[in-house]
N, C-alpha and C positions, 0 to 999 in steps of 0.2 A: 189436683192442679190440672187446668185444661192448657196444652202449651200447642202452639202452632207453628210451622216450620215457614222460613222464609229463604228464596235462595236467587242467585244474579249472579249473573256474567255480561261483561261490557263490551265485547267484539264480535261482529259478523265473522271474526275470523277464528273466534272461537265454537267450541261445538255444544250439541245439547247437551252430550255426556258429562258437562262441567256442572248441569245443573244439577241431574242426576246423583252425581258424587255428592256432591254437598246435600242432598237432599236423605241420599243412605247414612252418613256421617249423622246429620241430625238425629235422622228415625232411631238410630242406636241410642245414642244420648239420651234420646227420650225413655225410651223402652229398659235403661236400664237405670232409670229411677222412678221405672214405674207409674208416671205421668198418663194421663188421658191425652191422645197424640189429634186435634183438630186437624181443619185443611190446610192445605200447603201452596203457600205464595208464591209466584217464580215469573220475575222478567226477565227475556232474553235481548243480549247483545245492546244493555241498555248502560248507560256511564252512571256509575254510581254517585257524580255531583250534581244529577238531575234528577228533581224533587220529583216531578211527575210522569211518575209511573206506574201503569196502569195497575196492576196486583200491590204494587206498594202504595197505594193511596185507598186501594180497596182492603189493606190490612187497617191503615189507620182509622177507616170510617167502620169493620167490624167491629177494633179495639175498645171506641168510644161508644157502642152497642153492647161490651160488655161480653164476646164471644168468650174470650180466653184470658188467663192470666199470667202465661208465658210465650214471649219469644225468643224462640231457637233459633241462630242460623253461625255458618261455620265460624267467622269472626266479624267484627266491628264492620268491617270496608265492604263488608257482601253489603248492608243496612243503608251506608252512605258514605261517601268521601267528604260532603261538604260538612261544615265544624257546625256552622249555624245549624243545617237541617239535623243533623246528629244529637245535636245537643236539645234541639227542638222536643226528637223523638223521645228523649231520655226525660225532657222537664212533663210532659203529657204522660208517659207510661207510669213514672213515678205518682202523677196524681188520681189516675185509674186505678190505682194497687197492681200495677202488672210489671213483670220480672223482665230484664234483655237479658238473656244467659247466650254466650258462646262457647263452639266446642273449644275454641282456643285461646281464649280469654279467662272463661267461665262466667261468673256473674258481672254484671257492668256498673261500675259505680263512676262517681263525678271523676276519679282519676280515671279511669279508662276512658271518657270523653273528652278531659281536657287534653290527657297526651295523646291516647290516639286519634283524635279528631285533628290535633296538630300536624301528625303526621301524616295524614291521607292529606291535608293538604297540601302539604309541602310535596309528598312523593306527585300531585296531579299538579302541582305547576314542575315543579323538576321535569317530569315527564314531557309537560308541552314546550319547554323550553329545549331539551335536547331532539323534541320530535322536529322544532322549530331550527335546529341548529342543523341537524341532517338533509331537512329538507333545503336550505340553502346553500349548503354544500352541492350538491345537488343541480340545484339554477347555473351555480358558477361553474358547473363543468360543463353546461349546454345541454342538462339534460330535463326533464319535466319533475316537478315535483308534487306533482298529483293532478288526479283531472284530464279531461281530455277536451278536445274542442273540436267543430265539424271541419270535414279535409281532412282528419290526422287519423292514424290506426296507432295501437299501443303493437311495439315487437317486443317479439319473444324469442331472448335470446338467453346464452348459455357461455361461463367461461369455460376457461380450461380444466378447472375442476368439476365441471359441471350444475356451479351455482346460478342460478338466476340476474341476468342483469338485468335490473329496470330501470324506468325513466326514458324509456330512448324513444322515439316516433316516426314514423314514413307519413309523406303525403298519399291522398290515395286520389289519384288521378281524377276522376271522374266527378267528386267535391269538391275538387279545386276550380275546374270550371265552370263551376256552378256559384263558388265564391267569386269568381274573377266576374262573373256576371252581374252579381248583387252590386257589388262595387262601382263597375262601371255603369247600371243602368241606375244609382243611386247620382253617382255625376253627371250624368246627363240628365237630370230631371223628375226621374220618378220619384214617387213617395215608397217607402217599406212596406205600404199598405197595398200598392199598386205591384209590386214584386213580388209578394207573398201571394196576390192572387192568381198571380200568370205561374208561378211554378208550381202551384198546385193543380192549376186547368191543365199544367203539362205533365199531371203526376210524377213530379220529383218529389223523392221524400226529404224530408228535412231533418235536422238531429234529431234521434234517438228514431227514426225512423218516424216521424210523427209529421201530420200536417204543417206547411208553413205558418207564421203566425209572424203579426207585423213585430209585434215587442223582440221576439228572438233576431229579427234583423237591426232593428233601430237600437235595441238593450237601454244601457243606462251610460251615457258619455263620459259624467266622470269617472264612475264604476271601472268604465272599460267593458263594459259586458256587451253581448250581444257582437253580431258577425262586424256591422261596421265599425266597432271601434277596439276589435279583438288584434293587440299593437303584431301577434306572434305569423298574421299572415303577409307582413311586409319584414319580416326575418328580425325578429325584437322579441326576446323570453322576457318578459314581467312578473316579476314576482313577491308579494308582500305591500301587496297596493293598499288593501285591506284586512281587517281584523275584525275576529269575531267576539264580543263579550256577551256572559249572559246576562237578562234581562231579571235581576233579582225578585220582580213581581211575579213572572210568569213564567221564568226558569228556560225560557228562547232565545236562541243565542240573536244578536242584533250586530248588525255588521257595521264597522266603523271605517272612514278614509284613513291611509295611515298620509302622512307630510310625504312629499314625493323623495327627502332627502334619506327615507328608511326602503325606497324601493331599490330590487335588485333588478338591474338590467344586462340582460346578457345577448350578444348580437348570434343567432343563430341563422347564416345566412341560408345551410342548405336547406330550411324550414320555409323558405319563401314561396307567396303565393302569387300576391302581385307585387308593383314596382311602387319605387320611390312617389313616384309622380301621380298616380294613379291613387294612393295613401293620401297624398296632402291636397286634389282634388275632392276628396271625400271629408276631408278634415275641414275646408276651407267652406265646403257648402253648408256644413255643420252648423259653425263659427254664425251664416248670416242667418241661419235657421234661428238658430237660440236667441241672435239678436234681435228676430222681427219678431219674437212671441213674446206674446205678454206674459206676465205674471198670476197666471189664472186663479191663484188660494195662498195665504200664509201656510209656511211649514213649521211644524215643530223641531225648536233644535233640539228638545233632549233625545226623540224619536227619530226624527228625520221623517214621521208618514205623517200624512195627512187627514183630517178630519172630514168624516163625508157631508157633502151637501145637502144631499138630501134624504128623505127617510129611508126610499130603500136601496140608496146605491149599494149596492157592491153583495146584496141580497140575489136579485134574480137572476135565474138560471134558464136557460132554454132549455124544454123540455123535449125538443129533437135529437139535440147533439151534446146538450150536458156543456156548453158556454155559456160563456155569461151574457145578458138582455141586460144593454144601456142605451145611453140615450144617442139614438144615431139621429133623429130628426131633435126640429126644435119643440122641445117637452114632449116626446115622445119617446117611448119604448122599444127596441125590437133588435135582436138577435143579431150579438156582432161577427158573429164566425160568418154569415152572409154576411153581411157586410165588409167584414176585411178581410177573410180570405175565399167567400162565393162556396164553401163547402156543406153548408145547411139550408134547407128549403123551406121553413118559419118564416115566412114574411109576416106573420101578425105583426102590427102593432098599437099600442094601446098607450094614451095619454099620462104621462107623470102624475099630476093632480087626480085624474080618474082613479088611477090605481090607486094610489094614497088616501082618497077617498071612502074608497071602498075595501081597503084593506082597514084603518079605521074603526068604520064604521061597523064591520064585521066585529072584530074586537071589540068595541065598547056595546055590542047586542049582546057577543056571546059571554063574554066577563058579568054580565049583569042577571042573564038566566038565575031563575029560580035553586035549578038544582048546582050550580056552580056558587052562588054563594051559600047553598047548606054546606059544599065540600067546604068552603073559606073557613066556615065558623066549626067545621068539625077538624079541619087541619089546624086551627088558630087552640082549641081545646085539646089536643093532641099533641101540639107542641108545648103549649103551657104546663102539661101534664109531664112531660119529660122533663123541661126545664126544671119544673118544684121536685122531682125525684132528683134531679141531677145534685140541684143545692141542696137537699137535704140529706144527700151520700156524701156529699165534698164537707158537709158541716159535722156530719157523722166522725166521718175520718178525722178531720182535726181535732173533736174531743176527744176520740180515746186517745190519740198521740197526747195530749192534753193528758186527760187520767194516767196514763204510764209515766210522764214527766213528773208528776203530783207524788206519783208513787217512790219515784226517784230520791227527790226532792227530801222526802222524809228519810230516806234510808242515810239521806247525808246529813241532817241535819240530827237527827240522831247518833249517827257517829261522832260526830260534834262535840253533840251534849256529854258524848260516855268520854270525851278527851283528846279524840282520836283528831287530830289537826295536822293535818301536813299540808306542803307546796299541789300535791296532786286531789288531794280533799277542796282546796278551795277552787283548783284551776276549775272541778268537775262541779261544783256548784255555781259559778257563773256561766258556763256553757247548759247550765239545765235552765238557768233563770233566763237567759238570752232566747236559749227556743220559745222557751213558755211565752214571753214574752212575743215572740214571732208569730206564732201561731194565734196568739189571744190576739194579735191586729188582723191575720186573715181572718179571722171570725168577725173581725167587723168591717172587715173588706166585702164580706159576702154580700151581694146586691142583694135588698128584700124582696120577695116572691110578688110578680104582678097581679092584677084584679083584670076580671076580665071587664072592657069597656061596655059598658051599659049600650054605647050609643055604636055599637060594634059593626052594626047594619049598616046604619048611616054612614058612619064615615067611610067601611067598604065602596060604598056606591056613590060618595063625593070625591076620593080617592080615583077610583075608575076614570069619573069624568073630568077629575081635570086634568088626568094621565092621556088624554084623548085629546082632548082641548090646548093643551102645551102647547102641541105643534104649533099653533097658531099664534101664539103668543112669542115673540122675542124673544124674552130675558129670560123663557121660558124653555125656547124652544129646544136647545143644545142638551138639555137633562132629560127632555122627555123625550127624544130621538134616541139615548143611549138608553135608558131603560125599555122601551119598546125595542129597539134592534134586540138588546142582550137576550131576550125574548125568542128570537126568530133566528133559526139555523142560515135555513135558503128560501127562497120562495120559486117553484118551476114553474115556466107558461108554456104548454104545450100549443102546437100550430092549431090553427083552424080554429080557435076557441076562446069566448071570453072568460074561461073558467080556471083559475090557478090554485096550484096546490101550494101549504105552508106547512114547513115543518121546523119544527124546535120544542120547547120547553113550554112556548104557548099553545103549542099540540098538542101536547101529554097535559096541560094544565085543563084544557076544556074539553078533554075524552072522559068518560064516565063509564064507558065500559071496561068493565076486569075479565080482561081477555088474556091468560099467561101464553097461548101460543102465541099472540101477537108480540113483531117485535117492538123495539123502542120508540121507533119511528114511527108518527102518528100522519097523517095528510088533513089535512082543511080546506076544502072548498068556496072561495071567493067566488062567488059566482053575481054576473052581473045583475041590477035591480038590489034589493034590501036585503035580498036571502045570506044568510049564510051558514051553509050545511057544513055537519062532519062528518068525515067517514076515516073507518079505519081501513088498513088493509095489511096484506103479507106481503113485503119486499123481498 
């Protein structure tokens, strides 16, 4: 038995030694049944109701490789809190042949998922509802209940017994000024864009000690985010504006408005920055701001984000300063941190349609190479080849469970025959005929093993093109913008050059060299005219 150790802890406030422990805890177990002890799993300060986790998604994709046949780790709740994902683990390990053994549990069967998967979730909402109860207690004494905002310093203070009091805040002079500024040159006229660039020409830092940047001034209005619409510098605590839920697809939490009748408001006057007056001046320029702008895009209400316009929005990067390159002229390209706060010198810029173009047309040259559809047709025979092993292990497994039930089967029905009839003889011969039964429709659940397509070339290379071609087309074009993006990490444009690097999964798709120093991240060369070169490099 090959068994692997898995281990987790869910707070920055906890240390590595937790993982450690649990990791000595397992090795023992292991070692004293004599197990062959594989590698060892371990995320740190990571919440056990979220699925994606780096070492625990890399345990799953060994598992299904076939590494090992036991997982160890101290109990259930190191594995996962959530019931779904827990139960997920437990219906996949079961049909791999591989074991979940805990030191505190010990082996895991459908009762230890049903109750304890119950009860991690109950103990992780209890837990946010009293972390949620404190923290409002909290608001209503006028204190903060997490978080910090620019102008404000956290104190550190001390009772009489020497405990820690938190929550409490000072203004810190010199932020305050600087907010009282934003404010006021927001009412008289300037744009956020037009204030971020002057305080940074005047090297003032901005939160977190980081360049101004117009979004951290203007934020999000209903949100309340961002300096001008932050209520706590006109002496107003806000708290429970919003809520965070996760996003069951992708395991991110997504923040929700809460009704303004669930927010707590508490007046904290000596937290004041500016006045009365001065707040509803900036409120009221707001108000005609929102009302003169159009409606630029449909939102989605179950997301609340929005769908990009075009192929590579929200892809490129300046490759001076590491911001983002959108569209500052009309259908043109080029480098917004010049542009809105004057702190990068990329003036390139390069046409929408050009780039699109030629990013394109790069992709449907290189996808078409000779030696990139051998890889297609040896990666397409390499998958088939797992797939036919995979179904013929999973059809393996259900007959001999099959032949043991058969073998069952007999031993009762023999009893039978010698006389032998009780209430627990027959219960145990319908629960044999029930599996048998179960199992003989998986067997014919199992999909039958594909043919490789004759015309496999072709429709590679019809495929490509009209993966190319979408764009162009309507009804087309919103499917083939997401499969191209999912494609493409970032794309950099460095200054001075019409040459852009692209990186993603369509970089490591058209690299051909097996390079293991190199790391994951591949570059591709757009380069203007027909060419398109690759090259690798070290990061």
């Amino acid at each position: 038995m090959k068994a692997i150790i898995y281990a987790r802890y869910s707070s920055d406030l906890q240390s590595d030694s937790s993982i450690d422990d649990q990791i000595r805890l397992c090795t023992t177990f292991i070692s004293g049944r004599q197990w062959q002890q594989g590698p060892t799993y371990f995320d740190k300060a990571t919440s056990g109701a979220i699925r994606y986790r780096p070492h625990y998604q890399q345990m799953l994709s060994d598992a299904r490789s076939g590494f090992f046949n036991v997982i160890v780790a101290e109990s259930l709740d190191r594995l996962s809190r959530d019931q779904e994902d827990i139960a997920a683990l437990f219906k996949n390990a079961a049909f791999l042949g591989i074991k979940i053994i805990t030191v505190a549990e010990g082996e895991i069967s459908e009762l230890h998922i049903g109750l304890k998967g119950t009860m991690n979730a109950l103990y992780l909402k209890d837990l946010a509802q009293k972390t949620k109860r404190g923290m409002e207690g909290k608001v209503r004494e006028g204190k903060f209940a997490g978080g910090n905002a620019y102008g404000y310093r956290t104190l550190k203070e001390f009772d009489g017994a020497g405990g820690i009091i938190t929550g409490r805040r000072e203004i810190i002079p010199d932020e305050a000024e600087v907010v009282r500024r934003i404010f006021e040159d927001f009412s008289y006229g300037k744009s956020p864009r037009e204030i971020a660039k002057e305080l940074n020409a005047e090297n003032i830092p901005g939160p977190g000690r980081r360049k101004w940047r117009d979004s951290a001034i203007r934020g999000h209005f209903k949100k309340g985010t961002g300096i001008l619409n932050n209520e706590l510098y006109a002496g107003r605590l806000i708290w429970n504006k919003q809520r965070f839920i996760k996003d069951p697809a992708t395991g991110k939490r997504v923040s929700r408005l809460n009704v303004r009748e669930q927010w707590v408001i508490h007046e904290v006057p000596e937290q004041r920055i500016i006045s009365d007056n001065l707040w509803k001046s900036v409120k009221a320029r707001q108000n005609i701001i929102t009302a003169q702008s159009p409606v630029r895009c449909s939102t989605n209400s179950m997301t609340g984000s929005r769908r990009n316009k075009y192929l590579l929005s929200g892809l490129l990067i300046c490759g001076e300063c590491n911001g983002g390159f959108t569209l500052i002229a009309k259908d043109k390209y080029g480098c917004a941190n010049r542009r809105n706060t004057g702190t990068c010198n990329n003036d390139f810029l390069i046409g929408r349609e050009e780039l699109e173009h030629k990013i394109l047309a790069g992709i449907q040259h290189k996808l078409l190479e000779p030696e990139l559809l051998k890889k297609f047709i040896d990666e397409y025979t390499a998958e088939l080849e797992k797939l036919t092993a995979s179904t013929r292990q999973e059809c393996a497994i259900i007959r001999r469970e099959l032949a043991t039930i058969d073998k069952r089967l007999s031993a009762v029905l023999n009893a039978i025959e010698q006389g032998v009839i009780t209430e627990t003889t027959k219960a145990r011969l319908i629960e044999l005929e029930t599996k048998k039964h179960a199992l003989a429709a998986q067997i014919e659940e199992v999909p039958p093993l594909p043919n490789p397509d004759k015309r496999l070339i072709t429709l590679y290379q019809e495929k490509v093109s009209e993966l190319c071609r979408g764009i162009a087309v309507p009804e087309l074009k919103l499917a083939a913008m997401d499969s191209i993006r999912g494609l493409i990490d970032r794309i950099v444009i460095p200054s001075g050059s019409n040459a852009v690097a692209l990186y993603g999964e369509l970089a490591k798709l058209v690299d051909f060299e097996e390079d293991d120093s190199l790391l994951d991240s591949k570059k591709i060369s757009v380069v203007a005219g027909a060419r398109f070169e690759l090259t690798t490099f070290r990061l």
